[in-house]
Residue frames relative to the residue before (quaternion, step in Angstrom):
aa qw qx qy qz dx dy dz
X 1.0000 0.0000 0.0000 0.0000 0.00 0.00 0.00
X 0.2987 -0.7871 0.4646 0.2747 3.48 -1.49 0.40
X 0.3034 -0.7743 0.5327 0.1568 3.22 -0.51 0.96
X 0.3164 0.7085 -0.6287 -0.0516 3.92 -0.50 0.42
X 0.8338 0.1019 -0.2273 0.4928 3.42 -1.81 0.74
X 0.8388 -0.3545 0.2143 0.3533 3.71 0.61 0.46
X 0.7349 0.3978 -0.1058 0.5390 3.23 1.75 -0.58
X 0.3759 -0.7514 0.5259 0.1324 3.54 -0.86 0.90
X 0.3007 -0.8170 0.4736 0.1334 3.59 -0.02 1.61
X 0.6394 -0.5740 0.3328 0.3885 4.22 -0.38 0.97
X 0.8691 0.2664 0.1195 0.3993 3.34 -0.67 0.13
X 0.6990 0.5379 -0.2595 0.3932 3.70 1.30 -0.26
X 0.0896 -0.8328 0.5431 -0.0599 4.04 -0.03 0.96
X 0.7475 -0.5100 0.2906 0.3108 3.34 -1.23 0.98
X 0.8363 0.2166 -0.2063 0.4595 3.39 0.96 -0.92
X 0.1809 0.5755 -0.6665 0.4381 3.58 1.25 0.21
X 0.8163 0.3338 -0.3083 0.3568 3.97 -0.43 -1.10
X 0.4778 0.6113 -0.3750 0.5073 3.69 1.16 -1.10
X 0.7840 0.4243 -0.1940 0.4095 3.78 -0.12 -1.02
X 0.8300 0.2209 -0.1696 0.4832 3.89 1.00 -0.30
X 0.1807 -0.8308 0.5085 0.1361 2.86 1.99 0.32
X 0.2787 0.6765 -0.6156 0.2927 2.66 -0.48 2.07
X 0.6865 -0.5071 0.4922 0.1711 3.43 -1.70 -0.07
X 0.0551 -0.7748 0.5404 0.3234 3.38 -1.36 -0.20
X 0.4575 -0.6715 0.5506 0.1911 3.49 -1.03 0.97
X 0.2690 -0.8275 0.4928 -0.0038 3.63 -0.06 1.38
X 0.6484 0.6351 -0.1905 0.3741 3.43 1.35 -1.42
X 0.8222 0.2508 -0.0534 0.5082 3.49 0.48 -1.47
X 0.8107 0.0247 0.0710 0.5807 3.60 0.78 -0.62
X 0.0721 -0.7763 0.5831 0.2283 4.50 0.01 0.53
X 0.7490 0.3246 -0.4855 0.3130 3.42 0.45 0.65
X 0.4088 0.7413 -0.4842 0.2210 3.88 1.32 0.59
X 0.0286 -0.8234 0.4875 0.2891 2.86 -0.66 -0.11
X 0.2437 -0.7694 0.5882 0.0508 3.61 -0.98 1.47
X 0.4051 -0.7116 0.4215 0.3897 3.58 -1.21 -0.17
X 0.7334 -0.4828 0.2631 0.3999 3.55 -0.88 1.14
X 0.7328 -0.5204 0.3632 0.2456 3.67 -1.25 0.70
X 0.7860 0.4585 -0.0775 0.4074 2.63 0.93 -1.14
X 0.4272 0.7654 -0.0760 0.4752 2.91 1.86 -0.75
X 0.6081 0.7177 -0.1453 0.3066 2.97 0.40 -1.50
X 0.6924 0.4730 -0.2676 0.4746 3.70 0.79 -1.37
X 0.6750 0.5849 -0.1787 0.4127 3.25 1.06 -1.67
X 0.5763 0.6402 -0.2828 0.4219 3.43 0.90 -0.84
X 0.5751 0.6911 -0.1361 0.4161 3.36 1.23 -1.72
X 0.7480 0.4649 -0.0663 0.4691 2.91 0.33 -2.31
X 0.6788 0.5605 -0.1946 0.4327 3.37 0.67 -0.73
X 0.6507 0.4693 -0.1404 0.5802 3.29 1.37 -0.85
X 0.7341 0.2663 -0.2012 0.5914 3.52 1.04 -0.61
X 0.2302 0.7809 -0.5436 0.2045 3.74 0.46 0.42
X 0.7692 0.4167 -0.2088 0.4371 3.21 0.64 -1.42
X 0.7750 0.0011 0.0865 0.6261 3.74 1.14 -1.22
X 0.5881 -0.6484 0.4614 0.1443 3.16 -0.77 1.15
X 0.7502 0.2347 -0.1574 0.5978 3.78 1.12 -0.31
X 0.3854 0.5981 -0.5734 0.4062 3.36 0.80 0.81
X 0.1050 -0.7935 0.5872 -0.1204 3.34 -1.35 1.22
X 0.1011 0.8381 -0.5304 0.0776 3.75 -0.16 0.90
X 0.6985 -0.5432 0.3257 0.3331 3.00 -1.20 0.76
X 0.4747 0.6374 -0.3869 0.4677 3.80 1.53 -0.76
X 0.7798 0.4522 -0.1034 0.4205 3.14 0.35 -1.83
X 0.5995 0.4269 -0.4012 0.5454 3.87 0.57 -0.24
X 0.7329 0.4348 -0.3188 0.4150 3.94 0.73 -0.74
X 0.3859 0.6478 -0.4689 0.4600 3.52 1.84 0.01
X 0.8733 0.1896 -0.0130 0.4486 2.99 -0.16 -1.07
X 0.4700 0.6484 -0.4622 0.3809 4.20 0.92 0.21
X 0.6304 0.5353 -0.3291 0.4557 3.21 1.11 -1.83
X 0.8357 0.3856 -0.2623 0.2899 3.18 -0.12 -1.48
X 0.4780 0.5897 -0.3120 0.5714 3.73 1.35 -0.50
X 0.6599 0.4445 -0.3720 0.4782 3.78 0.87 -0.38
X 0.7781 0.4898 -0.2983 0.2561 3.52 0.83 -0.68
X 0.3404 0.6984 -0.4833 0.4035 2.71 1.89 -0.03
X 0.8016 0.3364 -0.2183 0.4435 3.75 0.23 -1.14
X 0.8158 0.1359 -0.1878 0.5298 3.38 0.94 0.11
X 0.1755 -0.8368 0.5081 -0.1042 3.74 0.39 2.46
X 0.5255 -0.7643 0.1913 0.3212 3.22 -0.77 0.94
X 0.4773 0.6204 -0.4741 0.4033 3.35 1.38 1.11
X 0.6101 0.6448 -0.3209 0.3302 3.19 1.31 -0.18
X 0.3996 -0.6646 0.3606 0.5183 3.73 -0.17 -0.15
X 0.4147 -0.6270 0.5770 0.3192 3.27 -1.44 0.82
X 0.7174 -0.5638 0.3946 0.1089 2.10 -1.81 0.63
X 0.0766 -0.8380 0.4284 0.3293 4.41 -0.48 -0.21
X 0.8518 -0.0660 0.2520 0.4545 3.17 -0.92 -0.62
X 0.7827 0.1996 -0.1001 0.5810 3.32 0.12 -1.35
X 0.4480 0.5444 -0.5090 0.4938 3.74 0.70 -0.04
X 0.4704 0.7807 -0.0806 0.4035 3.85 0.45 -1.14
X 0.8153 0.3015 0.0303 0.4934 2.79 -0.20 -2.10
X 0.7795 0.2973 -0.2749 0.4780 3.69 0.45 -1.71
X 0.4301 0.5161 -0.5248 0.5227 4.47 0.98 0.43
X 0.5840 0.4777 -0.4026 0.5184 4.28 0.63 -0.67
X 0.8084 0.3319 -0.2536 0.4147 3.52 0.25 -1.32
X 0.1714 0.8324 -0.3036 0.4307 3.51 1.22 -0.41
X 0.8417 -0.1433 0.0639 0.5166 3.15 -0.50 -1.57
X 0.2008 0.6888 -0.5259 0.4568 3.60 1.18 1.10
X 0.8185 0.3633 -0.2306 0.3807 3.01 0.47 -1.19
X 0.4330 0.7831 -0.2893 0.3400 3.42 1.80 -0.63
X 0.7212 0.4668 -0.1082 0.5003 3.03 1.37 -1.81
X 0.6677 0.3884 -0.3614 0.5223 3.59 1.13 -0.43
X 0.4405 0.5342 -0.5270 0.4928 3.98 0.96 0.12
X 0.6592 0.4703 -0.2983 0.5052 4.08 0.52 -0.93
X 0.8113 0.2641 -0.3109 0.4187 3.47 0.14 -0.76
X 0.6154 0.5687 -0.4057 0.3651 3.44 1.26 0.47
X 0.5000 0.5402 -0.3900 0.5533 3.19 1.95 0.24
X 0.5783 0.5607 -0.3691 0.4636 3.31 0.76 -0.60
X 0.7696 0.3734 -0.3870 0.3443 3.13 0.53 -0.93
X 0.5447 0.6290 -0.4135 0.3696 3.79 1.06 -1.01
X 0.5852 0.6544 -0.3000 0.3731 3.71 1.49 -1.10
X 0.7926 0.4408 -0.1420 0.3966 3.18 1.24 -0.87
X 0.4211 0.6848 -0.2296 0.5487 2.97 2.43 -0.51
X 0.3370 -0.6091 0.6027 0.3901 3.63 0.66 -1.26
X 0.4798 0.6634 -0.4109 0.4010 3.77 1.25 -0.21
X 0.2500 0.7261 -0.6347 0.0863 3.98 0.72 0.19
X 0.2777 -0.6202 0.6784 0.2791 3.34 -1.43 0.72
X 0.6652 -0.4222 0.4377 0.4332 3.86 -1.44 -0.23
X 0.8537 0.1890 -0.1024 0.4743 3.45 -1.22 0.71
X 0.3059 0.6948 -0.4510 0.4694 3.93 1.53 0.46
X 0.4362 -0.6286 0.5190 0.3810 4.08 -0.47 1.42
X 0.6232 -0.3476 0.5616 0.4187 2.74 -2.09 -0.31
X 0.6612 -0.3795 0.4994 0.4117 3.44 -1.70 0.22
X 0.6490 0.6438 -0.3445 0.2136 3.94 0.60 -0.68
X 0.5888 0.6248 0.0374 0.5114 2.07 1.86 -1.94
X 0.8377 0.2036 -0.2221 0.4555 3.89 0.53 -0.96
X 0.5839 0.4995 -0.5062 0.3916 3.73 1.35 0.59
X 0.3517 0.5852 -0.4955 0.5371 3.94 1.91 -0.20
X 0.6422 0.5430 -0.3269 0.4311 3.99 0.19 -1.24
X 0.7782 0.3302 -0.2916 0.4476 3.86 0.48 -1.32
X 0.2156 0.7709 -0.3575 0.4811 3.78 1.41 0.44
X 0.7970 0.3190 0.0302 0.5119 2.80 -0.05 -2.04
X 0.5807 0.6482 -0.2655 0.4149 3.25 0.46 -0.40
X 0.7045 0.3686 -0.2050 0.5708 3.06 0.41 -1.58
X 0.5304 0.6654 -0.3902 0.3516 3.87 0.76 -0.93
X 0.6790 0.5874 -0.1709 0.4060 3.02 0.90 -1.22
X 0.7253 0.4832 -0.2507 0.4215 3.19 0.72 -0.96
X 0.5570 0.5775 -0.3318 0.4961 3.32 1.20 -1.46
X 0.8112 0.4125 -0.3107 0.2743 3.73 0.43 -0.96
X 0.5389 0.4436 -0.3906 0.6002 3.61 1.70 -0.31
X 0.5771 0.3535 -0.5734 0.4618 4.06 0.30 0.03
X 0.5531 0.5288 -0.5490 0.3362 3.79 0.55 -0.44
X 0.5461 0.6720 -0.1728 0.4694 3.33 0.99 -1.47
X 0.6904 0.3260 -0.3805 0.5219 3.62 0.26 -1.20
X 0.7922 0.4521 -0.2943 0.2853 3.81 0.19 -1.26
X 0.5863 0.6301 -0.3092 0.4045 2.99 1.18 -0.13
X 0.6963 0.3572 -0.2839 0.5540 3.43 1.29 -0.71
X 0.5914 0.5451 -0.4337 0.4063 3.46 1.09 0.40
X 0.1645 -0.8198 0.3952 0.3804 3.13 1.98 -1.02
X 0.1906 0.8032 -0.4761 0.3031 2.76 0.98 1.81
X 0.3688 -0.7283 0.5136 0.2639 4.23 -0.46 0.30
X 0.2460 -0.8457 0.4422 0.1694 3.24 0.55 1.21
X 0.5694 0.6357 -0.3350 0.3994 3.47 0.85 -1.18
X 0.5924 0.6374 -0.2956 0.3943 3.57 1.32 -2.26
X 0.8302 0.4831 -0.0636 0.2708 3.07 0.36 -2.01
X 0.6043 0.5197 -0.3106 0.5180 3.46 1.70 -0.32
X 0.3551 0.7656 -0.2628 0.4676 3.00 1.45 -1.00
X 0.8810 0.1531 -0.0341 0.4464 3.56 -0.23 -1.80
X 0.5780 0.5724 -0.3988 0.4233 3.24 0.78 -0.26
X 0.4996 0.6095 -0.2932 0.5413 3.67 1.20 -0.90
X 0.6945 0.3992 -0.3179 0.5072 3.85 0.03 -1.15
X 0.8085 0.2737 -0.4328 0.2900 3.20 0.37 -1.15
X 0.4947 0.6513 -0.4225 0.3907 3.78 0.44 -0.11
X 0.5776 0.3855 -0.3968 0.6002 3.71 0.98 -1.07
X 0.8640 0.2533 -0.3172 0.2979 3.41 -0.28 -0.72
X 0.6821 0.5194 -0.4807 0.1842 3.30 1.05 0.61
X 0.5521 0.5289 -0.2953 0.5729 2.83 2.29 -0.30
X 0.6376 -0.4989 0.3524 0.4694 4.00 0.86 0.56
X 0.2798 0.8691 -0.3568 0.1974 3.87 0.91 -0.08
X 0.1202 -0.8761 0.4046 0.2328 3.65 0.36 0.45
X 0.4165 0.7961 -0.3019 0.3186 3.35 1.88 -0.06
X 0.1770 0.9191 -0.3519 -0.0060 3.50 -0.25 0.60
X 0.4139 -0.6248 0.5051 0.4280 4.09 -0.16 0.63
């Protein structure tokens, strides 16, 4: 078992960590577990070997966590839950500002100085990017497997609505 600061985190064994050769993230949560700094590139590179635009949920938390701590050093206060949570909705709401130009575009309702349509579907992109990268963020301080949890959540919907689609 691991023992840190005195407490035994649920569920966590020596090689759970041995096997994903990972780290601990002290800053945002002392019982996550992220992969080591250093780490991080390799992880990537590994992930993108085969295709250069391949992108997993593993491989974004390589390199998110640590890219978070820049903005948040371990003198700063950490962050909680709802701290998290209202950065996710945040740029939720970002992405629903864009698709409310888009829609007015499509409405005839353009206000003055509203982008082009080129311009505010490149934006709902980014956006969405954004969002994906604070749920990475949110699950992470829950020490949640985002990939795991999309995964099951997905099945269970196909199979509750008869769906033959499956992750």
């Amino acid at each position: 078992m691991i023992v840190l600061n005195g407490k035994v985190p649920l569920g966590w064994r020596l090689d759970d960590l041995a096997e994903q050769k990972v780290g601990i993230d002290f800053i945002n949560n002392p019982f996550a577990i992220v992969p080591k700094r250093e780490d991080a590139e390799r992880i990537v590179a590994a992930f993108t070997s085969l295709d250069p635009h391949f992108l997993s949920f593993a491989s974004l938390r390589a390199v998110n966590v640590p890219r978070c701590e820049r903005w948040h050093p371990p003198e700063s206060l950490p962050w909680t839950c709802a701290d998290w949570s209202n950065a996710l909705c945040g740029e939720a709401g970002e992405l629903a500002n864009v698709v409310k130009k888009i829609r007015r575009q499509q409405t005839g309702a353009l206000n003055e100085g509203d982008p082009a349509m080129e311009e505010l579907v490149k934006r709902v992109g980014e956006e969405l990017a954004d969002v994906v990268i604070y749920a990475d963020l949110v699950a992470h301080y829950f020490r949640i497997d985002l990939g795991a949890a999309v995964r099951t959540k997905f099945n269970e919907v196909s199979k509750k609505y008869g769906f033959p689609e499956r992750l």
